[in-house]
C-alpha positions, -999 to 999 in steps of 0.1 A, spaced: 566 -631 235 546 -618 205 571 -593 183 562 -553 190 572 -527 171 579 -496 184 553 -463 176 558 -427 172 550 -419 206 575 -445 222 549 -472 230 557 -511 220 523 -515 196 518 -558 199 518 -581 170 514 -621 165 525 -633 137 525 -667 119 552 -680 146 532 -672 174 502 -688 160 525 -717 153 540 -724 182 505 -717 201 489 -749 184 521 -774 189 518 -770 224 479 -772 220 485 -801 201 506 -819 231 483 -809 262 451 -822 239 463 -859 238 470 -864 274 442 -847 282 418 -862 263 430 -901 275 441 -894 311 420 -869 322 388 -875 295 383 -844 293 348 -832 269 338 -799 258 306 -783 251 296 -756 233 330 -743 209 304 -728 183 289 -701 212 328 -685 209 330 -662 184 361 -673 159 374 -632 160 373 -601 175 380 -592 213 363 -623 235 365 -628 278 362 -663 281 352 -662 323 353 -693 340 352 -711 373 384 -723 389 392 -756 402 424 -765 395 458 -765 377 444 -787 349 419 -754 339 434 -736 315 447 -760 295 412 -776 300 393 -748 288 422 -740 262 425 -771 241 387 -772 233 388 -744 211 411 -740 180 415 -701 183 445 -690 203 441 -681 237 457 -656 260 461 -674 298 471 -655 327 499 -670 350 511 -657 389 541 -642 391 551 -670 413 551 -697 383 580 -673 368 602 -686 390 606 -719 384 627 -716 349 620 -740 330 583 -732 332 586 -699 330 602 -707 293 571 -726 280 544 -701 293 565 -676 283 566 -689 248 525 -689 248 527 -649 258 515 -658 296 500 -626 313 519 -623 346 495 -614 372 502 -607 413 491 -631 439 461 -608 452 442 -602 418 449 -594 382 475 -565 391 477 -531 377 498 -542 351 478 -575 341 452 -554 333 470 -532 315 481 -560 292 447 -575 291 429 -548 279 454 -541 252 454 -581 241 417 -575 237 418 -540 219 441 -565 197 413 -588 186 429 -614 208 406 -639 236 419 -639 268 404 -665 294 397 -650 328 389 -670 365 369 -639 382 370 -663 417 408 -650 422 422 -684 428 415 -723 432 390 -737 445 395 -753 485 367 -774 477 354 -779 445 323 -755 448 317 -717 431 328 -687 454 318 -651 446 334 -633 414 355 -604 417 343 -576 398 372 -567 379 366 -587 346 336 -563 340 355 -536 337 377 -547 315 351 -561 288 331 -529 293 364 -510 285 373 -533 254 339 -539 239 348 -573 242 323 -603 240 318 -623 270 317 -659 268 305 -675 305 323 -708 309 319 -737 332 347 -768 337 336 -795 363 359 -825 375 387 -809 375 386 -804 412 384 -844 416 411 -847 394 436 -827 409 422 -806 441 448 -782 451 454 -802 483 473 -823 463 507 -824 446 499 -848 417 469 -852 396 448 -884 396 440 -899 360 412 -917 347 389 -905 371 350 -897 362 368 -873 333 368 -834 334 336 -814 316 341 -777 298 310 -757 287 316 -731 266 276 -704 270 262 -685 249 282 -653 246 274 -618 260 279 -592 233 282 -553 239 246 -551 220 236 -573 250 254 -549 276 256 -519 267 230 -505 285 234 -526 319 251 -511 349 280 -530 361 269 -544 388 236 -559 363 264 -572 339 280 -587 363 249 -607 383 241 -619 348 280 -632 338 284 -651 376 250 -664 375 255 -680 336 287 -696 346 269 -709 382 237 -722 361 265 -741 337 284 -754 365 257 -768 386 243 -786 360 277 -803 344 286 -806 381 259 -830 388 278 -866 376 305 -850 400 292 -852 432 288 -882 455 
């Protein structure tokens, strides 16, 4: 986890440091390889995310292969939420440990995932988000959850709306292994959402906007995807 030092008033204020940063890009070095020749993975759209300052990347979900997906396009460190559940299992917990994982419950983000999310932002940090809750059964967009919008609103953070396609063919969640070399997996990266931009919506108008970017990006990069 990221060192903390302790403040006046008792609370743990976060850091990253040099290590962090470090350690962030071996492991982005070793998911980018495989990902890139088994799984063909391409990415769109890296310049729309802003290179500092608080960012929501909010995408889709599809499958297990997402976050590394969506991570390993972009150079700047990302902040990935994990369930609880994937704790458990120790060896794993170690390595998404070592990345500074956000636990989260089962049924949503959690009190205390949010907590930690909207500090992370109010650090400058980007933090990917999957607004649908959980996998997809089949491949296809469900509603968002309307959580996210909070948060941003909260951070002043900018929103980048984010598509990936393929993954579900890949490795559907009715499965136990992935399949490689398939048709490849697509990320899209939108144009970002800035507080300028927001500021003056409702929530509810902010959040009809974000769902309906990430819907037009994934119907379109969806299209070589479908039979």
């Amino acid at each position: 986890m990221a060192e903390q030092e302790t403040k006046p008033s008792g609370r743990k204020q976060r850091h990253v440091t040099w290590k962090h940063e470090l350690w962030y890009h071996v492991c982005w070095s070793f998911c980018w390889l495989p990902l890139k020749v088994l799984f063909r993975v391409r990415h769109r759209g890296a310049r729309h995310v802003p290179k500092k300052g608080p960012v929501l990347v909010v995408s889709n979900h599809q499958s297990f292969l997402d976050p590394p997906a969506i991570g390993v396009g972009l150079w700047r460190r990302m902040n990935y939420l994990a369930r609880k559940q994937l704790f458990t299992f120790k060896p794993f917990a170690l390595l998404i440990a070592s990345v500074d994982a956000i636990p989260l419950d089962q049924d949503g983000i959690g009190f205390q995932g949010i907590k930690e999310t909207i500090r992370r932002l109010r650090n400058n940090e980007m933090v990917l988000i999957f607004p649908e809750g959980s996998r997809s059964f089949d491949g296809n967009m469900v509603p968002f959850r309307k959580g996210y919008i909070n948060i941003a609103v909260k951070t002043g953070a900018v929103i980048v709306p984010t598509a990936i396609a393929g993954a579900f063919q890949a490795f559907p969640r009715q499965k136990k292994y992935p399949s490689i070399f398939k048709k490849g997996l697509t990320v899209e990266y939108g144009a970002p959402i800035t507080p300028d931009d927001y500021r003056d919506m409702k929530e509810e108008e902010l959040h009809d906007l974000v769902e309906s970017r990430v819907k037009e990006i994934f119907e379109r990069i969806n299209k070589r995807y479908v039979k």
